[in-house]
Backbone bond lengths (Angstrom), bond angles and torsions (degrees), N, CA, C in turn:
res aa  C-N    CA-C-N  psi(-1)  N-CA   C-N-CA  omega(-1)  CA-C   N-CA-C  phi
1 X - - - 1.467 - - 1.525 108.60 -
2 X 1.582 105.53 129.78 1.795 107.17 168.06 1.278 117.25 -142.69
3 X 1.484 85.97 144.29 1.563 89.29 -178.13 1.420 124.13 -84.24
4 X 1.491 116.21 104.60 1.489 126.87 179.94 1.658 116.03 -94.56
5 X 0.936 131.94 40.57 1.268 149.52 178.51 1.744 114.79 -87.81
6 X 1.693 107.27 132.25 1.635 100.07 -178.98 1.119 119.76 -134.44
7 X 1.585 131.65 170.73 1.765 106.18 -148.24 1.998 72.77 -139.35
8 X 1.440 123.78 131.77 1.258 145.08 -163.49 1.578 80.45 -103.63
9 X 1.269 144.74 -46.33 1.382 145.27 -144.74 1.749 92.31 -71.57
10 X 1.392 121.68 121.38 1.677 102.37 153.88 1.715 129.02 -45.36
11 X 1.284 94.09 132.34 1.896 106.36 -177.23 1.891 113.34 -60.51
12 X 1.290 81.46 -9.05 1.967 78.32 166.16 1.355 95.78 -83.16
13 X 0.802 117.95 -71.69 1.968 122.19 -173.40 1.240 97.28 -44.61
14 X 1.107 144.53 -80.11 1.508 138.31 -141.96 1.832 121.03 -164.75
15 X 1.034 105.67 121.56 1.414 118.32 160.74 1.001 131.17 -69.40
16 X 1.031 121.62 157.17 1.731 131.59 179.58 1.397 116.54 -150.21
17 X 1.423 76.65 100.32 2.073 98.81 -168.17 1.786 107.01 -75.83
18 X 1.163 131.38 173.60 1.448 125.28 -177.26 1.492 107.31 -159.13
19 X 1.192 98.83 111.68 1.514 97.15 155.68 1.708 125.25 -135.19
20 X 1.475 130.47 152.60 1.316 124.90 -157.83 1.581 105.21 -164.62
21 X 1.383 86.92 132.03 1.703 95.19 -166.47 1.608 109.20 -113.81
22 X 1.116 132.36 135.75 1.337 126.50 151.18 1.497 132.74 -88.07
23 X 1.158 128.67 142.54 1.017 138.52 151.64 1.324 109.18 80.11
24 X 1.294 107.96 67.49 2.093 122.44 -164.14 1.383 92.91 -115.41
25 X 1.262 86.43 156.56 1.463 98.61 171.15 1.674 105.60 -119.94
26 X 1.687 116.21 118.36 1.197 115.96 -145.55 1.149 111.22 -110.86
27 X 1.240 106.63 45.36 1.864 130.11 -150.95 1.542 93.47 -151.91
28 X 1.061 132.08 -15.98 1.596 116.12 -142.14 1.902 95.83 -104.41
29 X 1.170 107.93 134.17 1.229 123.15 -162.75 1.820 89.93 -69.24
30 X 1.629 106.35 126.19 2.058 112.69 146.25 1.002 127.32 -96.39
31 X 1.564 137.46 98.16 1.306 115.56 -170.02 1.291 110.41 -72.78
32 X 1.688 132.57 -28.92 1.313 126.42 -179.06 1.841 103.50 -55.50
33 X 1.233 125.09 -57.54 2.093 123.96 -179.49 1.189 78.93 -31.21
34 X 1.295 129.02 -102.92 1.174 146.45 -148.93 1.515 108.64 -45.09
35 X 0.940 121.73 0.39 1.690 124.18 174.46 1.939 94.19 -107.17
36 X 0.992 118.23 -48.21 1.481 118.70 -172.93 1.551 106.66 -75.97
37 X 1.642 118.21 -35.81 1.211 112.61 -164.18 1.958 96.81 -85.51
38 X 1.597 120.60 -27.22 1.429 92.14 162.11 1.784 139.13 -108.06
39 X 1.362 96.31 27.92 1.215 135.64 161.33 2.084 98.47 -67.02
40 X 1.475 113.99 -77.72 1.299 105.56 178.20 1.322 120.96 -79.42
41 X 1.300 135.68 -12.54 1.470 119.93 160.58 1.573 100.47 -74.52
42 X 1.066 139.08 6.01 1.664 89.57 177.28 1.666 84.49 -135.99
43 X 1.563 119.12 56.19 0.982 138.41 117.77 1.210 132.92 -71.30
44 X 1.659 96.94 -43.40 1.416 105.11 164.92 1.186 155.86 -92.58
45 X 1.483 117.07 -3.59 1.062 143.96 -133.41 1.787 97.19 -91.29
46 X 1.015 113.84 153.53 1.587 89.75 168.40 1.894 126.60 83.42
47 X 1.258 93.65 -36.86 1.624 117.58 161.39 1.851 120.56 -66.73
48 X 1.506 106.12 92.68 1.751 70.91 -141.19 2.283 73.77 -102.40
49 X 1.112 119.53 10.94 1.565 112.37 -174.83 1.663 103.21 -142.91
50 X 1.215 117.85 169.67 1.350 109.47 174.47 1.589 111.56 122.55
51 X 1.414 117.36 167.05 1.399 132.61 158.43 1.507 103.59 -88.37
52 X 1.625 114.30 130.53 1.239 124.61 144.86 1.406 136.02 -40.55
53 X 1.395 126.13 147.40 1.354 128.50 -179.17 1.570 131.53 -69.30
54 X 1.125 128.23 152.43 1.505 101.71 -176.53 1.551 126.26 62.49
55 X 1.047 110.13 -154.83 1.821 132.36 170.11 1.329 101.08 -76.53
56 X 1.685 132.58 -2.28 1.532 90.29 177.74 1.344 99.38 -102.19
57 X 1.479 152.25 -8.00 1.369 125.57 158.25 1.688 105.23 -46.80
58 X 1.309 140.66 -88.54 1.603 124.73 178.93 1.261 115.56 -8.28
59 X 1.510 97.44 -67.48 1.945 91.69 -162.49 2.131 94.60 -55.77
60 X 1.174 108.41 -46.61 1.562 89.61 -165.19 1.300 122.20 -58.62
61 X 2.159 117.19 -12.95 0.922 91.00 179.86 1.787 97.11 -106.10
62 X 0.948 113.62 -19.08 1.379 91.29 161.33 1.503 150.56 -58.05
63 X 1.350 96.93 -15.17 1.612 127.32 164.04 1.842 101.16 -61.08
64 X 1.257 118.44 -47.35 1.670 123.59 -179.79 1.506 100.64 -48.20
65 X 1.817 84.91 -47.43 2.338 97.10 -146.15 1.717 93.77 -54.08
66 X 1.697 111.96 -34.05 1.649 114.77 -157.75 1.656 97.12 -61.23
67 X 1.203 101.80 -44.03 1.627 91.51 -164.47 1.373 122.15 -93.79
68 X 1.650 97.20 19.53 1.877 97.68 164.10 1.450 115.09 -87.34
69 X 1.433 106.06 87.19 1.608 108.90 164.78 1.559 114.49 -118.30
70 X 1.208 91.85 151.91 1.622 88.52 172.65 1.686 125.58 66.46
71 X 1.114 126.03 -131.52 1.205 138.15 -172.83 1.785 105.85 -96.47
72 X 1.655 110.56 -22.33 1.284 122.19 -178.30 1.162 117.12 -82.96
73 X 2.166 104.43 138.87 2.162 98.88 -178.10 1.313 74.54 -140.41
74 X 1.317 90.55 133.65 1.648 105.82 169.33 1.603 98.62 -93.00
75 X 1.180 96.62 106.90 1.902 125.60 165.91 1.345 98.13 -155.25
76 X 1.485 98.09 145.95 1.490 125.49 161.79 0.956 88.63 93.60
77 X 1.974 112.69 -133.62 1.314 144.55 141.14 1.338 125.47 -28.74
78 X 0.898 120.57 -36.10 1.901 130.91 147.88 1.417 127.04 -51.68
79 X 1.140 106.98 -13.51 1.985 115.57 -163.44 1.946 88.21 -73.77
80 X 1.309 95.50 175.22 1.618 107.33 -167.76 1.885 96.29 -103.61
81 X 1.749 83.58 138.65 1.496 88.29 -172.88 1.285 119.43 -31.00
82 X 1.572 119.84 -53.95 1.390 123.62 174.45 1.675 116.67 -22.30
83 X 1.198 129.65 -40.71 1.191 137.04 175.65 1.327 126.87 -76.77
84 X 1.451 97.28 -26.86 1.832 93.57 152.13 0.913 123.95 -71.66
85 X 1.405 141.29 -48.21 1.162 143.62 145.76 1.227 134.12 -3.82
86 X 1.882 95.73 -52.07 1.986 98.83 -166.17 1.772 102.55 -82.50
87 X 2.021 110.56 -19.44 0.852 113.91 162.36 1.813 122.16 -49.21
88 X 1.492 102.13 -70.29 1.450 103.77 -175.33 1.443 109.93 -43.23
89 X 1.292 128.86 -44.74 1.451 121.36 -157.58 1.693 103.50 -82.87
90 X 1.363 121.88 -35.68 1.308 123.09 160.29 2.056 113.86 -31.97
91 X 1.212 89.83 -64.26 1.393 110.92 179.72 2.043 119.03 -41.74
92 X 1.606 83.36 -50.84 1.666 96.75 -160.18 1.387 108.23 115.61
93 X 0.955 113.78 -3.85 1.488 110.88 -163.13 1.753 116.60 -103.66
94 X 1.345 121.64 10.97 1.129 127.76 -156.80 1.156 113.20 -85.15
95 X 1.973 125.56 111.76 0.987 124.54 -173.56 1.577 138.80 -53.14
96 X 1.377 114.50 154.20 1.313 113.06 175.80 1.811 88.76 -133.76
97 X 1.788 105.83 135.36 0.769 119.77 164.14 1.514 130.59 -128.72
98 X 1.429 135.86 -65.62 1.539 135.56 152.27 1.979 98.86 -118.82
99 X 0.968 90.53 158.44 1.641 96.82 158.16 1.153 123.13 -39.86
100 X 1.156 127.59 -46.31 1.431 136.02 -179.83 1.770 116.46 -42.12
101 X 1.887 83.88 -52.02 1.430 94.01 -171.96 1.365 105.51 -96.49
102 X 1.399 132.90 -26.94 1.471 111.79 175.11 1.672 114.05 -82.19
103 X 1.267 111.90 24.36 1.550 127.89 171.68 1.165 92.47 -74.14
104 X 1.135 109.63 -75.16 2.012 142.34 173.14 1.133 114.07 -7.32
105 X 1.745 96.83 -51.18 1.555 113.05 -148.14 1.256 93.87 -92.39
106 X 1.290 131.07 -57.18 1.294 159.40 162.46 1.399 112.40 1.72
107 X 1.675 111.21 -69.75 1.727 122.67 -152.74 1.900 66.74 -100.09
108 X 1.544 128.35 -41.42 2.057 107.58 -169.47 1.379 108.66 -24.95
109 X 1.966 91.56 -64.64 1.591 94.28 -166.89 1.438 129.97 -86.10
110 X 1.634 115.94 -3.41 1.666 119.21 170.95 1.502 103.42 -75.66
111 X 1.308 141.93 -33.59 1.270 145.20 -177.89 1.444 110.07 -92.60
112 X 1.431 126.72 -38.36 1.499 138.01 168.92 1.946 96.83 85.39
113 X 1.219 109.90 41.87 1.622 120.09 165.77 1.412 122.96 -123.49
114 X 1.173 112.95 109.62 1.289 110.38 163.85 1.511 146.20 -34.69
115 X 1.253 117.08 106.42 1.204 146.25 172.15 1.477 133.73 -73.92
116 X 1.837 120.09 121.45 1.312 111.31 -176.07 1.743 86.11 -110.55
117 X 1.400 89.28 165.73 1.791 104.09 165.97 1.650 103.61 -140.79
118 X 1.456 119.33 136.45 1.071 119.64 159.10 1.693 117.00 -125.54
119 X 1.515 98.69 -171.42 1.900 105.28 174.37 1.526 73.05 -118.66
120 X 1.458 95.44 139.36 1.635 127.68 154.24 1.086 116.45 -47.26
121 X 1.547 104.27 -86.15 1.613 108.52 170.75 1.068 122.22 -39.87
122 X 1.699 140.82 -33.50 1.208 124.39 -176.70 1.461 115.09 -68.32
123 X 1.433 100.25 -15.67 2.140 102.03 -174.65 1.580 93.65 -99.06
124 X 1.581 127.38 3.30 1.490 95.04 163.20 1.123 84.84 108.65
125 X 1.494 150.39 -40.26 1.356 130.74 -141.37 1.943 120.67 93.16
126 X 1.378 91.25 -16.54 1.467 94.80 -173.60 1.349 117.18 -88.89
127 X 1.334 112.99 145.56 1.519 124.49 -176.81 1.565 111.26 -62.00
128 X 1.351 97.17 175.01 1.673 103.63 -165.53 1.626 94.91 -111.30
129 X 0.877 104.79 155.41 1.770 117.62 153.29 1.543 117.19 -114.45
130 X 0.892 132.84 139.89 1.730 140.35 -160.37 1.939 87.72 -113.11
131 X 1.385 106.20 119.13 1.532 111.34 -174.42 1.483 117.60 -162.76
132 X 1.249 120.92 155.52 1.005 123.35 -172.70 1.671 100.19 -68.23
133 X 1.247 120.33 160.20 1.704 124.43 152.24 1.132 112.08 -70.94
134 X 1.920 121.19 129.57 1.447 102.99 147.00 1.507 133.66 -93.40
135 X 1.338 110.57 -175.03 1.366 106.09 178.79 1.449 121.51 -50.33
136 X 1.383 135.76 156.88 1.139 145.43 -155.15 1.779 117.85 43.30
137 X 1.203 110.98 -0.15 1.732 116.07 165.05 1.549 116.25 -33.32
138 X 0.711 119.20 128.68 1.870 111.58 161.20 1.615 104.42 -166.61
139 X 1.684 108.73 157.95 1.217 115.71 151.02 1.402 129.51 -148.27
140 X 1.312 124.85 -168.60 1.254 107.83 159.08 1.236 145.06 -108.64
141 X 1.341 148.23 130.98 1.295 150.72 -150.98 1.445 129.73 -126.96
142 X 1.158 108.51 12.92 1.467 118.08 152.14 1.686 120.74 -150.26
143 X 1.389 108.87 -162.35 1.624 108.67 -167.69 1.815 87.75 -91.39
144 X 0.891 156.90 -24.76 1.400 167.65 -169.41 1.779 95.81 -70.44
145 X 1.433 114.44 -45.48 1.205 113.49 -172.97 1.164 120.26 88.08
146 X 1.247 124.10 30.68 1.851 143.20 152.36 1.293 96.58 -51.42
147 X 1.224 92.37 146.12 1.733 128.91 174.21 1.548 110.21 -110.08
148 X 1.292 118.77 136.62 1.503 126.38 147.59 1.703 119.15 -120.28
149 X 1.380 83.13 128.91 1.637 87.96 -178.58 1.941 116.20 -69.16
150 X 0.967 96.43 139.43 1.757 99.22 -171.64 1.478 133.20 -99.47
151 X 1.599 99.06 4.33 1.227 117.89 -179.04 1.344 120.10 -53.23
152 X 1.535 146.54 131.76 1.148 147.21 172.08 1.472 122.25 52.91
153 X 1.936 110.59 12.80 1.327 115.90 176.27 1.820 96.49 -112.23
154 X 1.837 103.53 147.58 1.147 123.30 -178.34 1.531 95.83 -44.61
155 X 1.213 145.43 168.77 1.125 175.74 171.92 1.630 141.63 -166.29
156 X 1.101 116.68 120.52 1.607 105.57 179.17 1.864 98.94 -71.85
157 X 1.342 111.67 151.59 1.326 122.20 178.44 1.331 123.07 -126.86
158 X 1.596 130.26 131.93 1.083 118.04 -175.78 1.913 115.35 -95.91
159 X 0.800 148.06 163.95 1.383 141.53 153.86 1.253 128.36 -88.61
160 X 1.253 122.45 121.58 1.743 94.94 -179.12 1.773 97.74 -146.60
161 X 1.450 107.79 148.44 1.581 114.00 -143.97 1.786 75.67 -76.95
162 X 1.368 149.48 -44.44 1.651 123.78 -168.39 1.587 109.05 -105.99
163 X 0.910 123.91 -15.44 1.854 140.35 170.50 1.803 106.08 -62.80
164 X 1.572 114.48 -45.88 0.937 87.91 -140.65 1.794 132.01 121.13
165 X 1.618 89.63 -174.15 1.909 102.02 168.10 1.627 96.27 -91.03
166 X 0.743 104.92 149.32 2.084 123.37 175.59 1.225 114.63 -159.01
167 X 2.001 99.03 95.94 1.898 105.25 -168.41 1.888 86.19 -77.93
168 X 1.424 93.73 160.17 1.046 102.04 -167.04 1.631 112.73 -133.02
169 X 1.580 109.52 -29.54 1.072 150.76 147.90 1.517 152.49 -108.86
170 X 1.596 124.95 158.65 1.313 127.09 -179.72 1.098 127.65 -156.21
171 X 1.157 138.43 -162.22 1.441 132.97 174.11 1.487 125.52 -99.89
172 X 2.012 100.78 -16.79 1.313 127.42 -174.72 1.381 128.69 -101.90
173 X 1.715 109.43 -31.30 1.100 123.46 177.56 1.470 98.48 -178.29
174 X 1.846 108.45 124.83 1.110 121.79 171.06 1.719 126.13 -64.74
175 X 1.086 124.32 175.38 1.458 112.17 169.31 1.134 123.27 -121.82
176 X 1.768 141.53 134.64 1.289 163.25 -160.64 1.766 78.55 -51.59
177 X 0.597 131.28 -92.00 1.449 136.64 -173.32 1.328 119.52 1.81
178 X 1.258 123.41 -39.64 1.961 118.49 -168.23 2.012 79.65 -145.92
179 X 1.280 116.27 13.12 1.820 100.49 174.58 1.501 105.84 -67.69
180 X 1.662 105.40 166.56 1.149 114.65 -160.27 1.560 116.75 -98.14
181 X 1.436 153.10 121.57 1.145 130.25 -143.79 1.826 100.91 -123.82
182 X 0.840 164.46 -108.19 1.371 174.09 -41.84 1.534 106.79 96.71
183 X 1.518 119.09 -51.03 1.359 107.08 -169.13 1.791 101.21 -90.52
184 X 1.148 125.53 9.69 1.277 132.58 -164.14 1.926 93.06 -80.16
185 X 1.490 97.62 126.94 1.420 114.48 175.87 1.623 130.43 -104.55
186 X 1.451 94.69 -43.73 1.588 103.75 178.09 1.700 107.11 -122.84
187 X 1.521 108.12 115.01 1.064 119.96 -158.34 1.902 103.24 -113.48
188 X 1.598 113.05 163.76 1.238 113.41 157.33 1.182 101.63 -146.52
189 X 1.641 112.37 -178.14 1.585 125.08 -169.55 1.567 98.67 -156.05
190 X 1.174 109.95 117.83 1.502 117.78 179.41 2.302 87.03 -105.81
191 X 1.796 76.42 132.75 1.560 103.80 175.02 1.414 104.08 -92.77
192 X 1.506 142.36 110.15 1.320 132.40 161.82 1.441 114.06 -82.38
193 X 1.352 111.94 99.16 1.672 104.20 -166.96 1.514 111.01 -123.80
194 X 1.433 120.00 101.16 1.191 149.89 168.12 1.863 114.92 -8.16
195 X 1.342 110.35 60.39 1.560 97.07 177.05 1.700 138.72 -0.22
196 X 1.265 88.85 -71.19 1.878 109.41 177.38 1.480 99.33 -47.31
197 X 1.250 137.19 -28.06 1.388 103.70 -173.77 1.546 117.22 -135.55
198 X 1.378 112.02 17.60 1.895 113.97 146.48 1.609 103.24 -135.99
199 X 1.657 103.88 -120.36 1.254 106.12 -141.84 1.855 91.20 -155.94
200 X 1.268 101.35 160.73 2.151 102.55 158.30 1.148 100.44 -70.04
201 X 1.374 136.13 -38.25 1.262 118.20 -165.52 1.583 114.33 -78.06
202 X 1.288 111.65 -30.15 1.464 109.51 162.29 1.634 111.35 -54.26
203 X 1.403 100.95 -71.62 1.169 99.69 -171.75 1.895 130.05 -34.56
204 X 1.548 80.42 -35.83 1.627 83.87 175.82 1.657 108.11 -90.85
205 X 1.235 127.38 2.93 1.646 118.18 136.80 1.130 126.02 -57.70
206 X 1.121 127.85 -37.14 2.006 135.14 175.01 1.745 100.08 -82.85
207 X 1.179 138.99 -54.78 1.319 119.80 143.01 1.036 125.12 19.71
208 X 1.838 97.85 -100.65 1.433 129.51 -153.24 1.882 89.51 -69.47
209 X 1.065 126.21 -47.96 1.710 139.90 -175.38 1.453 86.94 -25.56
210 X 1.631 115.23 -85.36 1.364 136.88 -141.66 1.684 93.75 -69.80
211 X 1.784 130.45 -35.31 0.903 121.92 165.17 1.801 123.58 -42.63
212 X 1.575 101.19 -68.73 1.573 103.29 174.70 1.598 121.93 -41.03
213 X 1.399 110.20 -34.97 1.644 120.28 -169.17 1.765 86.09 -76.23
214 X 1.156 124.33 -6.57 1.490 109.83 -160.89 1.558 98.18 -103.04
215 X 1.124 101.11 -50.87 1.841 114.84 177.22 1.393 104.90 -44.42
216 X 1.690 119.29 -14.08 1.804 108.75 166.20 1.403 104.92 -79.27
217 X 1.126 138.60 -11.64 1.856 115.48 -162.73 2.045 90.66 -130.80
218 X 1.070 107.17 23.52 1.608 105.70 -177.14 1.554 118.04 -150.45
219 X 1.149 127.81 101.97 1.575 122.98 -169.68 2.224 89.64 -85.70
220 X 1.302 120.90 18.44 1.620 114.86 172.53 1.251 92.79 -97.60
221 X 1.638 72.12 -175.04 1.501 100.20 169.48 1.443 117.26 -51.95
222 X 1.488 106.78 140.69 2.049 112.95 166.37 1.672 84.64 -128.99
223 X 1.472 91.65 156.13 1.701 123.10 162.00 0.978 141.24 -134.97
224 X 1.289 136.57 149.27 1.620 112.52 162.03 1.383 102.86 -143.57
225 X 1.438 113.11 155.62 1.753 131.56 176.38 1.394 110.68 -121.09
226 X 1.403 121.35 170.85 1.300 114.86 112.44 1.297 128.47 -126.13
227 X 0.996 102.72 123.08 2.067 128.29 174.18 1.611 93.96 -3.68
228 X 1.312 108.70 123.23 1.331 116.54 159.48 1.575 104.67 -60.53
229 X 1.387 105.75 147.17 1.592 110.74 177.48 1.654 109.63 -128.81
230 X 1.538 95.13 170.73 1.266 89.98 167.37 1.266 142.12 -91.83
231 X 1.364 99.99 7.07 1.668 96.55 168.04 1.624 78.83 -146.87
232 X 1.893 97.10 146.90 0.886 99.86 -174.51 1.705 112.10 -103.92
């Protein structure tokens, strides 16, 4: 398995970390996540205003600064998943869904960077391209059948020789299209991690993280990259 994946975003602005597992079982109970993941919510819990501790106030707002391109501002409904997140857990309310995804959720909100997850198989096998949206972009992102417009926001992209571009992913809201379901086996997780405020070598600490948490529900292969870019 290799990771052929490429990141259109300049490498000052933003990285695009990679990791991808085969053959998980995306059901299978961790008791260690679940020891770390309520270890940091109920750090947080209860905190409902304020600056974050450490590096993750920066990273969260540098996580915003990455995805001001173009015509796009991440506010509101625009903000980066990570921020739903720091919401829910503020709240009490912070979901748990399979391993897969409170992996996701897990390293989103200990690092405060936005996180995609997909199924492999649902994209075909084919690599991603990391790209802006263009105009008229959209997809859908829940069972309701909401739309997000994709214009001038990062996106993972698929290629396909009669389709076309087919975003598939984001930093804000994933798409029904390549999401991950129960029977989902071979999975990946694109890291959108904000240049301006670490390093690759960090980045490939949050990586390697989501790798180890992965090596519990998969006796395969795990990996991690980061996305060749275009500027290096």
């Amino acid at each position: 398995m290799a990771i052929n994946h490429i990141c259109n975003i300049p490498a000052s602005k933003m990285l695009a970390g990679i990791t991808e597992a085969r053959s998980v079982n995306i059901s299978e109970k961790l008791p260690a996540l679940d020891e770390k993941l309520d270890a940091l919510l109920a750090g947080i819990a209860g905190d409902l205003a304020g600056d974050l501790a450490g590096d993750a106030e920066a990273f969260r707002l540098a996580s915003r600064d990455m995805l001001r391109n173009g015509t796009y501002k991440p506010t509101g409904r625009a903000k980066p998943a990570s921020e739903y997140l720091l919401k829910a857990a503020r709240e009490g309310t912070f979901p748990r869904i399979n391993t897969a995804v409170d992996i996701n959720n897990y390293i989103s909100l200990k690092y405060m960077v936005p996180i995609s997850l997909w199924d492999i198989d649902k994209a075909g096998g084919r690599p991603l391209t990391i790209d802006l949206g263009h105009p008229g972009e959209k997809y859908v992102f829940n069972d309701a059948g909401q739309e997000i417009d994709l214009k001038d926001l990062v996106c993972g992209v698929l290629q396909d020789a009669e389709a076309g571009r087919i975003p598939v992913i984001n930093p804000v809201k994933d798409s029904m299209l390549t999401k991950t379901d129960p029977a989902s086996v071979n999975i990946g997780y694109v890291v959108y991690y904000p240049a301006a405020a670490g390093s690759r070598e960090h980045l490939m600490i949050i990586l390697n993280e989501i790798a180890g948490l992965l090596r519990g529900i998969t006796e395969d292969e795990v990996i991690t990259a980061i996305a060749e870019s275009v500027e290096k």
